[in-house]
C-alpha positions in Angstrom: 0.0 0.0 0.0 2.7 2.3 1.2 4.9 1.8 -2.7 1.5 2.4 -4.0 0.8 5.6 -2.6 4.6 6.6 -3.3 3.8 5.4 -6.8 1.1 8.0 -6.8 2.6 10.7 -5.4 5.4 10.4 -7.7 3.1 10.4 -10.7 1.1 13.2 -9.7 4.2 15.2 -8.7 5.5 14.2 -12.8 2.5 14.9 -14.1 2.3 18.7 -12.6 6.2 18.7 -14.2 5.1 18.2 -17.3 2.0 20.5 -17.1 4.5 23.3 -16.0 6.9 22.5 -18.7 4.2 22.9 -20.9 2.6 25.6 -20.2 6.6 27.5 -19.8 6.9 26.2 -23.5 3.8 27.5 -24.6 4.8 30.7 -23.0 8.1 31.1 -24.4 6.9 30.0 -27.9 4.1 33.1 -27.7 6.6 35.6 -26.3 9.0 34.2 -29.2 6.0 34.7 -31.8 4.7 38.3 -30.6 8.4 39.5 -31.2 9.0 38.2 -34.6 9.1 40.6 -36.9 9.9 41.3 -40.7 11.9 43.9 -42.5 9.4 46.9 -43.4 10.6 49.4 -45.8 9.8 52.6 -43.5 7.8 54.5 -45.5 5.0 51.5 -44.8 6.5 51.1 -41.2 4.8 54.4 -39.9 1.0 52.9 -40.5 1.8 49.5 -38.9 1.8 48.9 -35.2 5.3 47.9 -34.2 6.3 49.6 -36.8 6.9 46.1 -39.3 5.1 43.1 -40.8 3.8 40.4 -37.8 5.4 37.0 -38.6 2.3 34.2 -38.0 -0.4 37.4 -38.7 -3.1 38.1 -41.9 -3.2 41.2 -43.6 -6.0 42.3 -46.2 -4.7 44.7 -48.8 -7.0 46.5 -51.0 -6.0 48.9 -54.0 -3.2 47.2 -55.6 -0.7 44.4 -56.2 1.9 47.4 -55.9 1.3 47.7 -52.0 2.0 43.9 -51.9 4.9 44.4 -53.8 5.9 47.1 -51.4 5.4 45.1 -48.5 7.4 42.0 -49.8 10.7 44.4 -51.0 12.4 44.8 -47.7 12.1 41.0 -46.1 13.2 39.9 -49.9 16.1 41.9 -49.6 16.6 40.2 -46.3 16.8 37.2 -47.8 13.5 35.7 -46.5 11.3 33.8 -49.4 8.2 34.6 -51.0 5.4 33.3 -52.6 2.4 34.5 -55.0 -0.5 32.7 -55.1 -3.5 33.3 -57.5 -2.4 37.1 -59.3 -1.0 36.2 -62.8 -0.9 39.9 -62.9 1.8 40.3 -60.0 4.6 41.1 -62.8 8.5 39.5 -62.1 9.9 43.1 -63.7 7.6 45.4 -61.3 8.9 42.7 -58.5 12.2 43.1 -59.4 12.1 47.2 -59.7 10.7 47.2 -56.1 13.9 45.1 -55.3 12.4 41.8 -54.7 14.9 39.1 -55.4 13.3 36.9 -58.3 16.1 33.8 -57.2 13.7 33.6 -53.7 10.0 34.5 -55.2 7.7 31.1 -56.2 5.1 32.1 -58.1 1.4 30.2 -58.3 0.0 32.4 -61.1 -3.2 30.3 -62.1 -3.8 27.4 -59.3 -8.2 27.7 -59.3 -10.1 26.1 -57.4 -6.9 24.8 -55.4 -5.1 28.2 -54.6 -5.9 27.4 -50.3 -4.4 24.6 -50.4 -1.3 25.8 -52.8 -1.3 28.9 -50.3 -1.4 26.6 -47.1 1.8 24.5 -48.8 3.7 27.4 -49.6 3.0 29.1 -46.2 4.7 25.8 -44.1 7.8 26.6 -46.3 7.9 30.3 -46.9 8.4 33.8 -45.0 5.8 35.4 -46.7 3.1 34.5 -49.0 0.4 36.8 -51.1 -2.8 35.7 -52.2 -5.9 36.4 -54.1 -8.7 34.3 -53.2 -10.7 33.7 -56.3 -13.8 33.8 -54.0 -14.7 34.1 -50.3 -13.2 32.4 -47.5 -15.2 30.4 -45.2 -14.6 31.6 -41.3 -13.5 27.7 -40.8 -11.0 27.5 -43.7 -9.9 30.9 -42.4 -9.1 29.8 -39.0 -7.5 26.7 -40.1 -5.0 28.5 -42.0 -4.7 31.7 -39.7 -3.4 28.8 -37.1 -1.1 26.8 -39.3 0.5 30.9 -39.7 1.6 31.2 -36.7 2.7 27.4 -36.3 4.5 28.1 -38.7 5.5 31.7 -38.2 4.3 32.9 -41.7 3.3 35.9 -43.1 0.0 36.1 -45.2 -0.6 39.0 -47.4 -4.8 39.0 -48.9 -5.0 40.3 -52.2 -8.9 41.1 -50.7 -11.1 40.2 -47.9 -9.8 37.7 -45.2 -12.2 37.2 -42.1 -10.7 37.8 -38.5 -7.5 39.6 -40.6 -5.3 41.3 -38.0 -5.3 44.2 -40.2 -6.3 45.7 -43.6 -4.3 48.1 -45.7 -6.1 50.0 -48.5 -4.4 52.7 -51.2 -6.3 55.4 -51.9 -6.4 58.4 -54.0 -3.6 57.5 -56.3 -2.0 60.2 -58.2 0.2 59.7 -61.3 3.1 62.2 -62.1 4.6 62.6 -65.4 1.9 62.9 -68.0 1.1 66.1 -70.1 -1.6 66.8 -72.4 -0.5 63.8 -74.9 2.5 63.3 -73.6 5.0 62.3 -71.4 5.2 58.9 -69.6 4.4 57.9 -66.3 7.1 58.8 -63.7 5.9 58.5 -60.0 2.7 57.3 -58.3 1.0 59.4 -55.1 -1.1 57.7 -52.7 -2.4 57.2 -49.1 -2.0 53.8 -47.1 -4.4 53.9 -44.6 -4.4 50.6 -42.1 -7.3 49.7 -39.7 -7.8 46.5 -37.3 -6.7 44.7 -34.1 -2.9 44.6 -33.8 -3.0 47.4 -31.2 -5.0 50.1 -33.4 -6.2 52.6 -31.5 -7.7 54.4 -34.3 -6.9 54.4 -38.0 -3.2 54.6 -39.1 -2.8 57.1 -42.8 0.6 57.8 -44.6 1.0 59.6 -47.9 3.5 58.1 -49.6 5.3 57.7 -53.2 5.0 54.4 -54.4 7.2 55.1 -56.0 8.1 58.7 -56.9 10.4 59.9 -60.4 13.8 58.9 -58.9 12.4 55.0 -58.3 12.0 55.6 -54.7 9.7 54.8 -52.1 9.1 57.8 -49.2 6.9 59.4 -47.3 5.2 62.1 -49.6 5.8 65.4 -47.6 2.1 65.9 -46.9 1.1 64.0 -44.7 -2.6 62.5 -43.5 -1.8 61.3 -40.1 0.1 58.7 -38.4 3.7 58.6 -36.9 6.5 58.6 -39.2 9.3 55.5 -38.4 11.9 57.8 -36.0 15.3 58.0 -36.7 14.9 56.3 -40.0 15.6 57.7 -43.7 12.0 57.3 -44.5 14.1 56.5 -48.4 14.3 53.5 -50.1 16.0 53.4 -53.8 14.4 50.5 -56.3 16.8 49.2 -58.4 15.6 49.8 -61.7 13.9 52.9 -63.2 10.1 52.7 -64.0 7.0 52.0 -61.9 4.8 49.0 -61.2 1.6 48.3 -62.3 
């Protein structure tokens, strides 16, 4: 009776071990997650909380494939990989203008009716992946994926809706510089990023920025429409190639 109850007490006691070990694990892997961050060009930085891109986080983006773009340039140059899913018309020269590194970009142009589960494959591989869902998302698929994100620790830009997003970009008023009255050519885009939703907004984020402007660059424009600019920063980023994207 006596080695029984020793028996006992010396399961319980392991089992409370390996609860606490657990639970220190789980601990340690969300306080590893929540500070994972990626490379933001700053111009983009200064409407996102934390100033960068969330590893294991959703964001909508609504305008244009040249936010996403954008978005993708600095962790590229970092040397992280990324992946298109679903936008035949995300264009390899525009990438490669906004200095994203074509040797670590895997694009899924045309994969129908199974772009979630391409998108799913390439996010358990990838830094970063973009995609355009061809039609809404179901809150269960959405969850699914959301959670294999931050298994994973991947990045998932929505070309679109995505329900339960962390947050949603959108450009707006886009002016074009360079045309006359027949003409000219395009030289530099204008436009406000304006971000709204849970990762620690306390009200809507706006920048004005050049996306890019006639010397390839992306910057804050210098109006601005709210928001905190990245401190001590060069809000300058040179693309590598002259022209715009599309």
């Amino acid at each position: 009776m006596l080695a029984e109850n020793l028996q006992s007490i010396e399961t319980t006691g392991a089992n409370a071990r390996v609860l606490e070990l657990q639970a220190r694990i789980r601990g340690m892997q969300a306080t590893t997650l929540d500070s994972k961050v990626l490379p933001t060009l700053p111009a983009l930085a200064s409407v996102l909380p934390g100033g960068a891109l969330r590893q294991g986080s959703v964001y909508s983006l609504a305008g244009s494939t040249t936010l996403a773009m954008a978005l993708l340039a600095a962790p590229s140059a970092a040397g992280s990989w990324c992946g298109v899913v679903g936008a035949p018309d995300f264009g390899v020269e525009a990438a490669a203008r906004f200095g994203i590194e074509l040797e670590r970009l895997v694009l899924a142009p045309s994969p129908g009716d199974q772009w979630l589960t391409v998108t799913a494959a390439l996010a358990d591989v990838l830094t970063i992946v973009v995609t355009r869902p061809p039609r809404r998302v179901g809150d269960a698929d959405a969850a699914r994926l959301s959670a294999r994100l931050r298994q994973r620790g991947a990045t998932l830009l929505v070309l679109g809706d995505w329900p339960g997003s962390d947050a949603t970009l959108r450009l707006e008023g886009s002016e074009w510089q360079g045309l006359g009255d027949g003409h000219g050519h395009l030289s530099g885009r204008e436009a406000t990023v304006t971000a709204t939703g849970r990762l620690g907004f306390d009200r809507p984020r706006s920048a004005k920025l050049w996306l890019p402007d006639a010397h390839s660059t992306v910057h804050a424009s210098a109006t601005q429409t709210g928001g905190a600019r990245a401190g001590g920063i060069p809000n300058v980023v040179a693309l590598r190639h002259q022209g715009t994207a599309g």
